[in-house]
N, C-alpha and C positions, 0 to 999 in steps of 0.2 A: 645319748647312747641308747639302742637297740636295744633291748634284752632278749634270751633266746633259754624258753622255757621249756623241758620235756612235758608233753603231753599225750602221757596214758595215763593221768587221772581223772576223776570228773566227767566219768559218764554219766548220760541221762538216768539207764538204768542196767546195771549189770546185776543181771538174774542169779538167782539161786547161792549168793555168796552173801552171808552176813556180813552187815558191818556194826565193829564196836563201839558200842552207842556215845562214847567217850570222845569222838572225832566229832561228832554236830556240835553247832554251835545253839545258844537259843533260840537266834533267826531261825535255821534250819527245821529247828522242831516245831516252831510254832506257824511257820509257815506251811512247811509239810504236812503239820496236822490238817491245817485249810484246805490243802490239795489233797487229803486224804479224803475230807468231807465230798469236797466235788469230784473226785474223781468215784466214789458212791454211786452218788447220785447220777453222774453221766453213765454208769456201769447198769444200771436199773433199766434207764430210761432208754438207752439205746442196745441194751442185751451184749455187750463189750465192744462195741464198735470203738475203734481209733480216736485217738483226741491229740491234735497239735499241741507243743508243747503252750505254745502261746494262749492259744485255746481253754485249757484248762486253766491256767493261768487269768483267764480273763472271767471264766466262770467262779470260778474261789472268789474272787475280789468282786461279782454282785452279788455272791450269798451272803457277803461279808463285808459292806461297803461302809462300815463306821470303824473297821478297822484301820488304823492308820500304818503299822507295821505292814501290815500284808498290801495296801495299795502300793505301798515303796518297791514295792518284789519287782524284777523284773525278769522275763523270759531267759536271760544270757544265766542269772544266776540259778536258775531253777533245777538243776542237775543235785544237790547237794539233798534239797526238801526231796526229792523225787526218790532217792537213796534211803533216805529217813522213812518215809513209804513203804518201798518196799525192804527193809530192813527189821519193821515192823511186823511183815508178813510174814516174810521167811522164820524170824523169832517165834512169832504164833501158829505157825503151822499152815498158816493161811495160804490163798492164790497170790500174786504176784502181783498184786490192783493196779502197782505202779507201769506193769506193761501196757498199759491202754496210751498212755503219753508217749510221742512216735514225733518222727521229724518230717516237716513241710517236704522239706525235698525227696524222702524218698518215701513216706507213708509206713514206715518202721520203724525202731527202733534204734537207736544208736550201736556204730557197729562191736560194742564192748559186749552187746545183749548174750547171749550166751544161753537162755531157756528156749523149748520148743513156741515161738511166739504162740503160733497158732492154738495149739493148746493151751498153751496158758490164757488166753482170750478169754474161751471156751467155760474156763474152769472160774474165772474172773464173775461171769456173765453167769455161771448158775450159783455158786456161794450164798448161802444166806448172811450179808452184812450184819442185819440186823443185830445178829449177837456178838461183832466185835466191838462196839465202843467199850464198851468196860473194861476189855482187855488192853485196847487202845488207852484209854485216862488211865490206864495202870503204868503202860509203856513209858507215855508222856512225862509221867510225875516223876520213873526211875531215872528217864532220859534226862532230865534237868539235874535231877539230883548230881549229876557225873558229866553237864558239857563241859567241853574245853571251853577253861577258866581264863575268863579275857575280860577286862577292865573295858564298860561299855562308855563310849563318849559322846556329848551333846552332840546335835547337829550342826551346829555353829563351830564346836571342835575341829570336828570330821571334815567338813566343809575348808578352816583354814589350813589345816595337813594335806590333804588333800590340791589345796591351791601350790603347796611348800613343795611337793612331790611332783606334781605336772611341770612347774618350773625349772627343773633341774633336770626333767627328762621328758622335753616338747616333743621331739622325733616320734617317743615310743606312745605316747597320747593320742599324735593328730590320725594314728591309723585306729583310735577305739569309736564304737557310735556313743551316740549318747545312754544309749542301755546300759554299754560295759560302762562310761562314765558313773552313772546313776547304780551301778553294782560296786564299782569300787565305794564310794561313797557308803551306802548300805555296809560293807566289811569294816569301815575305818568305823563307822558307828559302831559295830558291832565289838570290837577291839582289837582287829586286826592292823599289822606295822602293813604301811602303806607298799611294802616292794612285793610282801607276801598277799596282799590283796590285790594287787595289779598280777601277780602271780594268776595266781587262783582265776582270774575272769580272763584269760589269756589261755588259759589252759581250757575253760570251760568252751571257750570259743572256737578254741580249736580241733577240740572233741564233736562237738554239733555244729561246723560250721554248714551256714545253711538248712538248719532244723529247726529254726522255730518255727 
């Protein structure tokens, strides 16, 4: 059986609208923290030029290559840490950092974006970072205190649900890559019910399709 999911959630990054911090998971935060890191330093180094989602994604994971959690990340999921980002910003007053992350296919933003990109670039590229990490490790510690509360399961768990859920519905599988496979897996660890994770990468897919 098919499934057929709305998708208007789960964009890359929709500007200037907090979200409550109560929706991330701790993937979400502690991944997004990472991409928070690098997308810094990409922000520095290149004066806010553009960064593929993948891109930064691939940069996080060599500032960070003893992390085991953040290598697992994959591009399809990265819409949620990206939110976290800039959720972060919007909360602190800050620029919008998470705008630098844009899609392969059209060199922008996901079309949910909703801020003056360009501007925000701009405002991205002169900010002094330097003085949010503290505000940031403040963010992080409230964020955890309050993510949605989901029982995390081994990888050997995740992996046989996982096999439980593919079998009972091959049709709607054999159209995911191994990314979205490798994102569901990542949700079922995290403690998400396998329909609601096949959800969420499905919808995330269908938001950026063609943007990493």
């Amino acid at each position: 059986m098919h499934y057929s999911f709305n998708t208007t959630r789960f964009y890359m990054t929709v500007a200037q609208q907090p979200v409550d911090i109560s929706e991330f998971t701790l993937n979400d935060i502690h991944v997004g923290t990472r991409l928070y890191t690098a997308l810094v330093a990409h922000a520095l180094v290149t004066q806010g030029a553009a960064v593929f989602y993948s891109d930064i994604l691939a940069q996080a994971k060599a500032l960070d290559p003893h992390d085991e959690e953040l290598q697992h990340a994959v591009p399809i999921g990265i819409g949620m840490k990206l939110l976290f980002v800039e959720s972060f910003c919007v909360a602190s007053g800050y620029p919008n950092l998470a705008c630098l992350a844009v899609s392969r296919s059209t060199g922008r933003p996901s079309e949910g974006y909703k801020g003056d990109w360009e501007t925000d670039r701009r405002s991205v590229a002169a900010f002094d970072w330097s003085i949010a990490r503290a505000k940031l490790d403040a963010y992080v510690h409230d964020a955890k205190l309050v993510a949605a509360p989901k029982k995390r399961r081994s990888y050997q768990e995740a992996k046989e649900m996982r096999w439980e859920h593919y079998s009972a519905n091959r049709p709607t599988y054999a159209d995911l890559s191994n990314d979205e496979k490798s994102e569901i897996l990542n949700l079922l660890i995290e403690g998400f019910q396998p329909e609601l994770a096949l959800q969420r990468v499905v919808e995330a897919r269908n938001s950026v399709l063609g943007g990493q």
